[in-house]
N, C-alpha and C positions, 0 to 999 in steps of 0.2 A: 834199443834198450840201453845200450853200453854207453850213449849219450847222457839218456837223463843220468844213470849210476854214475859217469864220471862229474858232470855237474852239479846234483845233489849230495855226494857224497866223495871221500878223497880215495875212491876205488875206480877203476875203468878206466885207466890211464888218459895220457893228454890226447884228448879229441875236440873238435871244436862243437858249441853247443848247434842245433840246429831247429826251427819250427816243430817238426815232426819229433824231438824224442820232448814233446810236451804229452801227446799221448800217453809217456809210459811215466806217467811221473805218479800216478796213483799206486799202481802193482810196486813199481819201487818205495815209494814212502809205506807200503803196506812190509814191507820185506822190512825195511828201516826201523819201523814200529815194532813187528813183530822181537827183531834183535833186540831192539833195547827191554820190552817187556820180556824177552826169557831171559836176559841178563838182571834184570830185575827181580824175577823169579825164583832163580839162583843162588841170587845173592842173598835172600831171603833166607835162604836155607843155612847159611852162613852165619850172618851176621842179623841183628838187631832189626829193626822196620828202620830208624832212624839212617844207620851202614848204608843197609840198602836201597831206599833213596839214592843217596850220595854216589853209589857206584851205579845206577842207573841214570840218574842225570851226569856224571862222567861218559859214558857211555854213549848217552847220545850224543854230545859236545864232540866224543871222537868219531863217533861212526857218520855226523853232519859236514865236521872238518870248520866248526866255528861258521861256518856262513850264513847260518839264517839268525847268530845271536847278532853277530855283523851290523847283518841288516838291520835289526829291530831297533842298536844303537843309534846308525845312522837314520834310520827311518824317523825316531825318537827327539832329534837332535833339531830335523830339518821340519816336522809338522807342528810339533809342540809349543815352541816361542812365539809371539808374532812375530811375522815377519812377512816380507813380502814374497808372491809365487818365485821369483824370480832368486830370489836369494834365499831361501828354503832349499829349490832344487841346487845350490852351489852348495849350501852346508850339507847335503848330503851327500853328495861329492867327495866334501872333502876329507881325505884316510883319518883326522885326527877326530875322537870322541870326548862331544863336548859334555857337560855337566847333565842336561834331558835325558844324554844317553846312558850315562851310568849309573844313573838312579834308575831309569826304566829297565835295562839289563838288571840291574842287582833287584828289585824288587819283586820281575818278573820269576827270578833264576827260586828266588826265596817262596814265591808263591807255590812252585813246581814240586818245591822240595818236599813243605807242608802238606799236598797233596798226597804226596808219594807216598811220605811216611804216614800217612792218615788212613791208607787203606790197602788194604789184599793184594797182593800183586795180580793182576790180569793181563793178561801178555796178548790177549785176543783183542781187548777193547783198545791199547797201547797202539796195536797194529791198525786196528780203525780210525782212530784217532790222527795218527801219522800218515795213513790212507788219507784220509780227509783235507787232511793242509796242504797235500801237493796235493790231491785234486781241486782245491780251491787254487792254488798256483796256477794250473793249467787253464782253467775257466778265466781266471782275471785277464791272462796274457793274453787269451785270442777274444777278448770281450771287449775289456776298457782300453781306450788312448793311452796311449805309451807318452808319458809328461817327459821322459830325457831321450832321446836318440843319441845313437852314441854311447848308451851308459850298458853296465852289465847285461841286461835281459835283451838287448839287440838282436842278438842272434837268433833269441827265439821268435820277433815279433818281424826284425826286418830285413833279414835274407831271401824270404821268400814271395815275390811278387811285389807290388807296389802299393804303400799305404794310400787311403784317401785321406782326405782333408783331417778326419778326427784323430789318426795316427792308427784306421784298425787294418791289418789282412784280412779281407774278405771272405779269401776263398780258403781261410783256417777255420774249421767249426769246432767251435768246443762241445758238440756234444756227444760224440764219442769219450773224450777225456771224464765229462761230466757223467755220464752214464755208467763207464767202467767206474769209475771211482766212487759212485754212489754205491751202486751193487755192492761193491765189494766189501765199502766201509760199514752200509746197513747190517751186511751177512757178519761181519766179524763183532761185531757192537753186540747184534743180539745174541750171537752164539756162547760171547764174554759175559755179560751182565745182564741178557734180557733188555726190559724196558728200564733199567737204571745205566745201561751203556746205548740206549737210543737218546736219553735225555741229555748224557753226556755228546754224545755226536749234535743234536741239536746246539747245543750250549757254544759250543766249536762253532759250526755255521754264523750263529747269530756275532761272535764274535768277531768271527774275518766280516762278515758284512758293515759291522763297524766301525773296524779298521779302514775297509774299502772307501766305504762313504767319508771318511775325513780325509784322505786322501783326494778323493776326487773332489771334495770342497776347495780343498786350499793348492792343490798344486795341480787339478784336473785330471790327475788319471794317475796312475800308477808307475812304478819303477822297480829293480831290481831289488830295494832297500825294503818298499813297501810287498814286495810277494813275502820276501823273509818276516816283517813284522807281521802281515797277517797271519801266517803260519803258527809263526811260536802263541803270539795271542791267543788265537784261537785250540790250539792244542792246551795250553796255560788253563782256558774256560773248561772246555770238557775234562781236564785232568781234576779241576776244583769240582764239581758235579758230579764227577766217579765218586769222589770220595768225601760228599755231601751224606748226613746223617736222614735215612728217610724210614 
C-alpha cells in the first residue's frame, strides 16, 4: 500500500513503484476521494458553493502532487495534433507543455470547477469517483501494451517477469484490482447519490474508455501520460453528471 500512496500521491516517502502496489490503487484513490470530498464539504460550511469548489479542486492538485494534471498535459500534447505514432510518443516525453496541453488542462480544470460549484457536496460519490480512476489505472496497466518502455509506468508493468510481444505481463491479472475497485466504487456511489452517483460512476467508465481507445488508435497502447489523462477525464465526466439537473 505505502507504494501506490507514495506514487499516487506526495505521501509514503521515496520508494520505488513496483507491479504489486497496482492492486491498491483503488482503496487509495477511494481515501484520496474521500479527502478531497470532506474538504469540500467543509469548506462548504465556510464559504460560498463557488469558494468551495475552488478549495476542493486545490485540494486535490495538492493531495495528487500535480501528476495526473501532468499527465493529461502531456497526454493532450502528444495524441491530439497529427502526428506520427513515433513522434507523438517524443512529444509526450517531452517536460515542456505545448499549446493541446494548456488549453485541455485549463478547460478541463474549468469544467471541474462548474461541476463543483453546481452542486451538494458529496464526499461519498467524490470517493467513488476517485475510486474509479485508479481502478481504471490499474486495469489499463496489466491489460493494454505498454507504447513507451522506459517511460514512468515501467515499474509497474516491467519489473516483473518478461513482456510478450504486445508489451503485456501475463502473469499480473487485473481482476483482483478490477473487482476491489468496482465493489467499492459501486458501494460508495450509491450510498452518496443513489442512482444519480451510479450514473455518474457510469459516465466516469465510458469516459476513461475513451480516452483508452484513442490512445490505443494512435500510439497503440498506453503510457504513464495516458493513465493520468484517463483518470482526470474520466472523474471530469462523472463530476459533470453528479451535478446534471434531473
Amino acid at each position: 500500500m505505502r507504494r501506490a500512496l507514495a506514487f499516487l500521491t506526495p505521501f509514503g516517502g521515496a520508494v520505488t513503484p513496483s507491479p504489486a502496489a497496482l492492486a491498491w490503487f483503488p482503496p487509495v484513490g477511494a481515501v484520496i476521494g474521500l479527502a478531497v470530498g470532506g474538504i469540500w464539504w467543509l469548506a462548504g460550511r465556510a464559504w460560498p458553493a463557488a469558494a468551495a469548489a475552488a478549495v476542493a479542486l486545490a485540494a486535490d492538485v495538492a493531495l495528487t502532487g500535480y501528476l495526473h494534471l501532468d499527465g493529461l498535459a502531456d497526454a493532450a500534447d502528444g495524441l491530439c495534433p497529427p502526428l506520427e505514432p513515433d513522434r507523438r510518443l517524443a512529444v509526450m516525453a517531452d517536460p515542456s507543455v505545448g499549446a493541446f496541453g494548456v488549453v485541455t488542462v485549463g478547460v478541463i480544470l474549468l469544467l471541474r470547477f462548474g461541476a463543483l460549484a453546481s452542486t451538494r457536496a458529496t464526499p461519498l460519490v467524490i470517493g467513488a469517483l476517485w475510486c474509479g480512476s485508479r481502478t481504471a489505472m490499474a486495469v489499463i496497466a496489466r491489460t493494454l501494451p505498454y507504447a513507451r518502455p522506459g517511460g514512468l509506468a515501467d515499474a509497474f508493468v516491467g519489473t516483473q517477469g518478461a513482456a510478450d510481444e504486445t508489451g503485456r505481463v501475463a502473469q499480473r491479472s487485473p481482476v483482483v484490482p478490477a473487482l476491489v475497485g468496482l465493489a467499492l466504487a459501486v458501494c460508495l456511489a450509491f450510498a452518496g447519490r443513489r442512482a444519480h452517483g451510479l450514473a455518474a460512476l457510469g459516465a466516469e467508465a465510458v469516459a476513461v474508455g475513451a480516452v483508452v481507445l484513442l490512445a490505443r488508435r494512435r500510439i497503440g497502447g498506453f503510457t504513464g501520460d495516458v493513465l493520468g489523462a484517463a483518470g482526470v477525464i474520466g472523474e471530469t465526466a462523472g463530476l459533470l453528471v453528479l451535478a446534471a439537473k434531473w
